[in-house]
C-alpha positions in Angstrom: 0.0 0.0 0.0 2.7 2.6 0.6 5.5 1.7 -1.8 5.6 4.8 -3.0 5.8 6.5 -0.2 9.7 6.8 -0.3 9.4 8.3 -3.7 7.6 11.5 -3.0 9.8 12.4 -0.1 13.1 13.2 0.7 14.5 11.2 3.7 16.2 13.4 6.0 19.4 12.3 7.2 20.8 12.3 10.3 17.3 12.4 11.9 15.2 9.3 12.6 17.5 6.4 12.1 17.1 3.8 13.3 13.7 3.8 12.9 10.6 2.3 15.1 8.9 0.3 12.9 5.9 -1.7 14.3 4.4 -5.6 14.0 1.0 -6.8 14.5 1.3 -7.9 17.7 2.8 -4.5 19.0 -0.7 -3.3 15.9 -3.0 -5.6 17.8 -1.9 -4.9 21.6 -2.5 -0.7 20.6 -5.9 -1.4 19.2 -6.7 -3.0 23.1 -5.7 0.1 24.6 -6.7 2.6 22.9 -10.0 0.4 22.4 -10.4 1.0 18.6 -9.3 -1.0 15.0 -6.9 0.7 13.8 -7.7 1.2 9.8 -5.8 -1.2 7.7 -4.1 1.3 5.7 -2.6 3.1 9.2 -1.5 -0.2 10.3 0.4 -1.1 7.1 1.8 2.7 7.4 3.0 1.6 11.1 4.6 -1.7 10.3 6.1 -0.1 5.9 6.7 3.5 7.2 6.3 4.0 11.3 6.3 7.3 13.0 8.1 10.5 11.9 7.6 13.8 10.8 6.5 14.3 7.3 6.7 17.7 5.1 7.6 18.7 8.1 4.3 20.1 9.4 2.7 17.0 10.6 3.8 14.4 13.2 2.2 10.8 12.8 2.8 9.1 15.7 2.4 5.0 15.4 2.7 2.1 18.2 6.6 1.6 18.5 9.0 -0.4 21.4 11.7 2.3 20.8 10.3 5.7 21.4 7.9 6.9 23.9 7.8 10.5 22.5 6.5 8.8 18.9 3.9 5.9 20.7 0.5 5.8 19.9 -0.7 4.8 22.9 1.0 7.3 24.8 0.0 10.3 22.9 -3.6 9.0 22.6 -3.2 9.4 27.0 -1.9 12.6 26.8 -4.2 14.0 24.0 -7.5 13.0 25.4 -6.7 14.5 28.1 -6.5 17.9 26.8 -9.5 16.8 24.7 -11.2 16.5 27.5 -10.1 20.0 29.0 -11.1 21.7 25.8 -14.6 20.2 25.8 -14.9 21.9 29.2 -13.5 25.0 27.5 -15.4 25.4 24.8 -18.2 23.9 25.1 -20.0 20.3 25.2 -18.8 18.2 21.5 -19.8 15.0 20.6 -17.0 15.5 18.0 -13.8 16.5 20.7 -15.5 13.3 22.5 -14.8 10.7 19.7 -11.8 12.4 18.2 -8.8 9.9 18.3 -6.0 11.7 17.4 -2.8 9.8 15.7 -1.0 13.0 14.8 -0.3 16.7 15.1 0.5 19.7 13.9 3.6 21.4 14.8 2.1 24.2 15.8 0.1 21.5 18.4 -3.2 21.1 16.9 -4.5 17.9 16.3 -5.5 15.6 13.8 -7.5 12.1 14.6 -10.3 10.0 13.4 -13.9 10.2 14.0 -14.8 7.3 15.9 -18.3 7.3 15.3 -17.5 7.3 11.7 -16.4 3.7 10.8 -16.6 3.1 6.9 -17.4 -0.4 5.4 -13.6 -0.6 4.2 -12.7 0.1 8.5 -11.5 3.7 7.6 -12.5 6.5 9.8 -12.7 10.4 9.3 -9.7 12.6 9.8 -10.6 15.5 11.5 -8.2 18.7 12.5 -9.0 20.2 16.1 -7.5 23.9 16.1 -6.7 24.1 19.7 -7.0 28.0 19.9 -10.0 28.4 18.8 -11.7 25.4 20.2 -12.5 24.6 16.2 -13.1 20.9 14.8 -12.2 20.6 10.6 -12.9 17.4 8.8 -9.4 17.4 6.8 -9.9 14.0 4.8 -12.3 10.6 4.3 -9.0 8.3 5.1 -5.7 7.7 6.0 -4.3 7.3 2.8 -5.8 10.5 1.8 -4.9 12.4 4.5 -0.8 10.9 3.8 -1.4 11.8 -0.2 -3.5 14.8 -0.7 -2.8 16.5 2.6 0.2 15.7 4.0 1.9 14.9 0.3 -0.7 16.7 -2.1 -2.3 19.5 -3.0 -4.5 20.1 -0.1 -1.0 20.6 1.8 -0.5 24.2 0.0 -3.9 25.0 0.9 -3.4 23.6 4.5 -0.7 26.1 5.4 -0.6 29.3 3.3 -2.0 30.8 6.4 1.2 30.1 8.2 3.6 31.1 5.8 4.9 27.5 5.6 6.2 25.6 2.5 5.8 22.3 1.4 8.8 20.1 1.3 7.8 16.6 0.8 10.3 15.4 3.6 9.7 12.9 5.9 11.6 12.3 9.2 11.6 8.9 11.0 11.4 8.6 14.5 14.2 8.2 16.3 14.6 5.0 18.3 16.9 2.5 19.4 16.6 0.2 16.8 18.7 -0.9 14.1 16.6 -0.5 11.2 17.4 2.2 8.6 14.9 3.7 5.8 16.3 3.0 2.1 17.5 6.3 0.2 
């Protein structure tokens, strides 16, 4: 599913190797604790690609043995709790409720899936929560479109031209203790 990933970026060096990738144990433990199935396409993403930083405005983060700062699960903890905080902030939201975030911007805003949005083919909704504003954006229908056209594609331009950012189809690895490196 992602074999092309590695041809529309440029690996940066001397960040993110070696890399965590994860396996479907590791895939199958996550979706326990975070008490959701993980779409199909995110865990093949986890296990091809794992986490890292890519163009560099987003940060996927991805279940991993080697880096706490890049684990699912542990940014999942942390997140719902300030989920929760903004829903007492801004106001009662069945969509800050069922957000799952798996990523975020790097100026801290976050991007997860509906929950309550579960498609035949076990994709979810991505959604983008502006954390100044209290704001909830439906970005993309999947993860591979949220990878391709937003974090890869056209809908990245459009994305960030408010923050004066430019696109630079880059991705960064996560840094772990590992001793697996990304091809070239």
């Amino acid at each position: 599913m992602w074999e092309d990933f590695f041809s529309k970026v440029k690996i940066k060096k001397g960040r993110g190797t070696p890399v965590c990738l994860a396996n479907d144990k590791l895939l199958d433990e996550t979706e326990k604790a975070i008490n959701i199935k993980l779409p199909a396409s995110y865990r093949s993403f986890a296990k091809q690609i794992g986490p890292g930083e890519i163009s560099p405005f987003f940060r996927i983060f991805a279940p991993n043995e080697g880096s706490k700062r890049w684990n699912l699960v542990d940014f999942v903890q942390s997140r719902t709790q300030l989920l929760a905080i903004a829903v007492d902030e801004f106001g009662d939201s069945p969509m800050l409720k069922d957000l799952l975030p798996f990523a975020e911007t790097d100026m801290g805003d976050d991007l997860g899936w509906d929950t309550r949005g579960r498609r035949a083919d076990g994709e979810y909704p991505i959604y983008f929560y502006d954390h100044e504003y209290g704001e909830v954006h439906w970005i993309a229908e999947s993860f591979p479109e949220f990878v391709n056209e937003v974090c890869l594609g056209i809908r990245l331009e459009r994305f960030i031209t408010s923050g004066g950012y430019k696109a630079l189809h880059t991705f960064s690895p996560a840094q772990c203790d590992r001793k697996r490196k990304y091809r070239s």
